[in-house]
N, C-alpha and C positions, 0 to 999 in steps of 0.2 A: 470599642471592642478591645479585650482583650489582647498581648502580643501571642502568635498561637504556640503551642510548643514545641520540642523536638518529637519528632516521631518517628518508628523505627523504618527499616526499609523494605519492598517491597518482595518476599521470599513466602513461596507457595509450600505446602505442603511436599512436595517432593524436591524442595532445594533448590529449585529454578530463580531465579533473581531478575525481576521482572524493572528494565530502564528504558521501556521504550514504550512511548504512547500514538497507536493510530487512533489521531482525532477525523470522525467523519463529520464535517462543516454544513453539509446538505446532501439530500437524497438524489436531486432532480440533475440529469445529464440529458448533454444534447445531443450525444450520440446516441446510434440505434444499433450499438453490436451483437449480431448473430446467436453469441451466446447468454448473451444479460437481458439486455432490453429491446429486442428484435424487434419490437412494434412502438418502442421509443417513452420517453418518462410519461407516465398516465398521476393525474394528481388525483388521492383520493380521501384526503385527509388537509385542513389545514397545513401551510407549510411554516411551523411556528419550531423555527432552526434557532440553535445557540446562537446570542447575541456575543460581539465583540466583548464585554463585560464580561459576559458568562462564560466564554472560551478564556480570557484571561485568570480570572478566579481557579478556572479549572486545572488551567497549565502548571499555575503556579503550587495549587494544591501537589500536582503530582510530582512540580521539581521537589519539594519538601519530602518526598517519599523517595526520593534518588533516583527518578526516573529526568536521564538528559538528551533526548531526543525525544522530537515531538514531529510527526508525519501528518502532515494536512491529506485529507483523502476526500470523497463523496459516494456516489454520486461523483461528480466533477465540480471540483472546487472553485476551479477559478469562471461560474457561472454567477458567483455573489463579485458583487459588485464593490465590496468590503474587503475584496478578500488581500492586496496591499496593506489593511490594517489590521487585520489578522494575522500575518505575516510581520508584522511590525512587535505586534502584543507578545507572541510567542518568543521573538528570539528577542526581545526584551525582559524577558522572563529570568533569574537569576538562577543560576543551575541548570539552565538549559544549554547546551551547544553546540546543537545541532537541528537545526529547522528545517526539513524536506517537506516535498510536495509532489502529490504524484497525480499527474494529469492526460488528458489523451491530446492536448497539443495543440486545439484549435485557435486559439489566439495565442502564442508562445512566445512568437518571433513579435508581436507587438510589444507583448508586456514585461516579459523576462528581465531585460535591463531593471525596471521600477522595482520587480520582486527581489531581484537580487539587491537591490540598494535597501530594499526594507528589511534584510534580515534572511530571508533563502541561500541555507548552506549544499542543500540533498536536492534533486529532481530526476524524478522518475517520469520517462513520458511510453505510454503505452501505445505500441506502435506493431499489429500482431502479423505484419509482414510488409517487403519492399517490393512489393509486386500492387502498382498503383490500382490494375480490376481488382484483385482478390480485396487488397485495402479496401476500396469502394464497397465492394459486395459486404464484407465484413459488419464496414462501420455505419454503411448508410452514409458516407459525404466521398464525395469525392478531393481529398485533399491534403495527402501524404505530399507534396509536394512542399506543401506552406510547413508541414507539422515539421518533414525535416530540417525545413529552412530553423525553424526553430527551435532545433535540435543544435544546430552549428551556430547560431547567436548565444546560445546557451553556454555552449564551449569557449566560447569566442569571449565570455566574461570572466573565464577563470574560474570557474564555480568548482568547488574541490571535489565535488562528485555528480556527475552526470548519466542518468543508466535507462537503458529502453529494456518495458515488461513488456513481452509478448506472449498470447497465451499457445501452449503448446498445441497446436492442431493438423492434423492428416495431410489434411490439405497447403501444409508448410513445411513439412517435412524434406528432406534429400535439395531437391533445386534449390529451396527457401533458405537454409540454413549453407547453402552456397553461398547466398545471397548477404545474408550478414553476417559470416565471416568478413567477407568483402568489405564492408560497411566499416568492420572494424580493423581493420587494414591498419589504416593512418589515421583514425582516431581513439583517443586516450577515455574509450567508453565503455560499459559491460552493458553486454544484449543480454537480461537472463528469460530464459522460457518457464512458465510456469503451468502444469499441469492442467487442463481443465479438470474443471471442479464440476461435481453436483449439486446441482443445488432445483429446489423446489419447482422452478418454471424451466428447466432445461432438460428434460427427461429425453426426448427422442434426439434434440442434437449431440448431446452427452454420446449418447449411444454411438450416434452416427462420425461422430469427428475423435473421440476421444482416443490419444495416442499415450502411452507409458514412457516415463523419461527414459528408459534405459535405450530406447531409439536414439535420444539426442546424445545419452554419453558414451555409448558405440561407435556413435559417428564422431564426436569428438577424439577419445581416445585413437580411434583406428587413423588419424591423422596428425596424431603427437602433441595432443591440448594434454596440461599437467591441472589436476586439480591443486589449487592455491588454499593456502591457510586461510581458517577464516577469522575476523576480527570481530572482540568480544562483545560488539552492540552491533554486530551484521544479524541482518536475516538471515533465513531458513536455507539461501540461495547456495550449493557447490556452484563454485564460479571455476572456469578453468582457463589456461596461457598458454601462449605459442611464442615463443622466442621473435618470430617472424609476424606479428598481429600488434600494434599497439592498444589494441581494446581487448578484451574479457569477454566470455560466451558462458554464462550460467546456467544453472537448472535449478527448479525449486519445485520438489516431486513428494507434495501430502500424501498421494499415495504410496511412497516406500516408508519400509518400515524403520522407525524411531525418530520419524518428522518431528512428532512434538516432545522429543527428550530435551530441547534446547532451548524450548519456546522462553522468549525473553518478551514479549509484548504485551500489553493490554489495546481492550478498544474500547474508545465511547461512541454512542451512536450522536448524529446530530442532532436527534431530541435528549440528548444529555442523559443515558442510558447505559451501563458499564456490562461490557459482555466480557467473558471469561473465555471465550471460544469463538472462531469466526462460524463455527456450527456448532453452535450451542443450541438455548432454548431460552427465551425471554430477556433477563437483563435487571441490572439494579438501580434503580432511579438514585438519578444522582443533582438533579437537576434544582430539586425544592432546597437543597442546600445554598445552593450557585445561590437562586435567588436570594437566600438570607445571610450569604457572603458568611458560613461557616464552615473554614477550610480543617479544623480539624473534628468536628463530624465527619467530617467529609471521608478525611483518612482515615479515623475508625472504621467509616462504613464500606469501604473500600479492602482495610485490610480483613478485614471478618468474612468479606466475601470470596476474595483470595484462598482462605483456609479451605474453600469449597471447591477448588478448581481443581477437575479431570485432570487426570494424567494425559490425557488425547482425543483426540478427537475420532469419530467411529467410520467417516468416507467408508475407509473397504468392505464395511458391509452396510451399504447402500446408508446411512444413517447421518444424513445432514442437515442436522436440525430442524431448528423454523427459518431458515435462509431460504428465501423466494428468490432472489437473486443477488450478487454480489456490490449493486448500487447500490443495497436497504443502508447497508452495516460498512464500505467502504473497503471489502478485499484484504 
């Protein structure tokens, strides 16, 4: 083959500058949260996920496009048994420098140390409250206890960033956000809350639990959290400081208005599928390439599809694609 050639970088039709890839590794998670997959991963298709190859070929296509950050997501990732060499593939990737991974925590405190020696710079673990019932009821396990443990082995490696997603809910509100404040006391961590979403299978919990950020940044504000600058490959998240907190308390709210003025991201799904929107509508196969190890098709086909992407996405009027739930496509 050929050496492939320079190609330009990754800029959407409305000037947005896209260096950040959430790769989803697989669909299937072992949790059963209240708002995704309540009745737990159901298989109803072959599970014929990117091969370690095929995630490498990928990565490397998109560091050539000037994308340097690469978020491992699922589904829950770390249920591939591969996934140390994935983590290895990726931050072995040239142009890449920054390898995160965002997980709900169940084996953490085992394997953390291994990931982080393979190349794990980013870990996000999702943890949507420190109230050990409500945790249970939430996620279906009883086991916030282990997930924090592995939350503080995490820290305890020096990993240059460490941040818990929780999703924003009713039912966590005022006591809750007591509660990780606390949390973030004495450590050097951001809790950000993110909005619950709609999506296709959550129609009556939506309704019933879904809370507006301007709750959490009321409460924040009215207690003296400063919103903090944000850094030019951060997410969508306002994160905010307290002189008196060594950790960070965020908010990441799709429903206010100009969330996607900033959007820096793409995704691929784990059947190797390029979505332009986390509620979009289908996807551009990306995958018959992988197999023929043609990295720039690849970005031809990549940037042509780019030219086509929405300025935002439609949530406020009820309009959330073909997302059945937030495991399909990886959050």
């Amino acid at each position: 083959m050929q050496p492939s050639r320079p190609v330009t970088r990754l800029v959407d039709g409305f000037g947005r500058r896209f260096h950040y890839l959430r790769l989803s590794i697989t669909e299937v998670c072992n949790f059963r949260c209240a708002y995704c997959l309540p009745d737990g991963f159901k298989k109803t298709t072959p599970l014929s996920f990117l091969t370690p190859d095929e995630i490498e070929r990928l990565t490397r296509a998109f560091a050539r496009l000037g994308v340097a950050k690469v978020r491992l997501t699922g589904g829950e990732p770390t249920v591939r048994r591969d996934i140390g060499e994935i983590i290895a593939r990726v931050a072995g990737t040239p142009g890449v420098s920054k390898v995160a991974m965002t997980t709900n925590g169940w084996n953490l405190r085992r394997h953390v140390a291994g990931w982080r020696a393979a190349g794990l710079t980013n870990l996000n673990v999702s943890i949507d409250t420190l109230d050990p019932a409500s945790f249970a009821a939430i996620t279906g396990h009883d086991r916030l206890g282990d997930v924090l443990a592995g939350v503080d082995a995490a820290l305890a490696l020096d990993m240059p960033a460490v941040k818990i997603n929780a999703v924003l809910l009713k039912e966590v509100s005022g006591e809750g956000f007591d509660r990780f404040a606390e949390f973030v006391r004495e450590r050097p961590i951001a809790v950000r809350f993110i909005e619950l979403m709609r999506t296709g299978d959550n129609a009556d919990y939506f309704a019933a639990n879904h809370l507006s950020g301007k709750v959490l940044q009321d409460w924040l504000e009215a207690r003296g959290w400063i919103a903090r600058t944000r850094a030019f490959d951060d997410g969508p998240a306002v994160e905010f400081e307290h002189p008196d907190y060594l950790g960070r308390i965020g908010l990441i709210a799709p429903y206010g208005a100009g969330f996607c003025d900033s959007c820096n991201r793409l995704r691929v799904t784990a059947r190797g599928k390029l979505r332009l929107c986390l509620f979009g509508e289908g996807g551009i196969e990306l995958r018959d390439l992988l197999d023929r190890n043609e990295p720039d098709a690849l970005a031809t086909r990549v940037l042509a599809a780019l030219a086509g992407k929405a300025s935002g996405h439609r949530l406020v009027d009820g309009d959330f694609g073909d997302t059945r739930q937030l495991a399909q496509l990886g959050g």
